[in-house]
N, C-alpha and C positions, 0 to 999 in steps of 0.2 A: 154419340161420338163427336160431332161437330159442336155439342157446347163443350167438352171438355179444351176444343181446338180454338175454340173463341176464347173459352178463359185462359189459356194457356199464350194465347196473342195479347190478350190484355192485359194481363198479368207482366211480361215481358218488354210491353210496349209497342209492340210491333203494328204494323199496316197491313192487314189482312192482303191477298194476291186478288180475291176478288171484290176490293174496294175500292169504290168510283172515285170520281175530281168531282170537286164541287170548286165551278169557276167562282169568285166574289164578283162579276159580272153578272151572274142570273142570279142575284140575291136584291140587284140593285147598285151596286159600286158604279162610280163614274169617275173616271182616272184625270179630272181635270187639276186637280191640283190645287183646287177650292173645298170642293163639295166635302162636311165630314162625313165620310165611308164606314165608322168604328161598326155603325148597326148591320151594316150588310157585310161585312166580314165577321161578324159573330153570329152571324145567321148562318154563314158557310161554315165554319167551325164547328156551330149547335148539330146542325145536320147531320155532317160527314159523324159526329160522335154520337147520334142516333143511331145510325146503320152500323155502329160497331166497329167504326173505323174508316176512314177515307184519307181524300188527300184535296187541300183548300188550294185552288190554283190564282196565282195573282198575275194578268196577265201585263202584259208592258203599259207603261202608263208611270202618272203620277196620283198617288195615294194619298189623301188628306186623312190619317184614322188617331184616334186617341187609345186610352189600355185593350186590350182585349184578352182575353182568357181562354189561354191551349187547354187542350183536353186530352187527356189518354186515350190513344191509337187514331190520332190527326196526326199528319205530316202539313205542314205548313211549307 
């Protein structure tokens, strides 16, 4: 029953209710406004779309990042 509820969230797009934050802070990010960040915000993204869904938190700061690649059932 809960993989039909997983692929039914997938499918949909949706944020599963029990799916974490993954802050870009415990990946590595430093919000100086120098440093480039893109690989610790794709590390937060990679994650949270391992566990089948999360939500990529960016906390206040200034972000130095280049492309990065959303993934189905992230919320950024």
């Amino acid at each position: 029953m809960k993989w039909i509820l997983c692929l039914l969230i997938q499918m949909l797009g949706l944020v599963p209710l029990w799916a974490a934050d993954h802050s870009i802070l415990e990946y590595g990010a430093v919000p100086d406004g120098q440093t480039l960040n893109t690989t610790a915000i794709q590390a937060a993204i990679d994650a949270a779309y391992k566990e089948r869904g999360g939500r990529v938190t960016i906390p206040s700061g200034r972000y130095l990042t280049g492309s990065i690649i959303l993934k189905t059932g992230v919320e950024l």
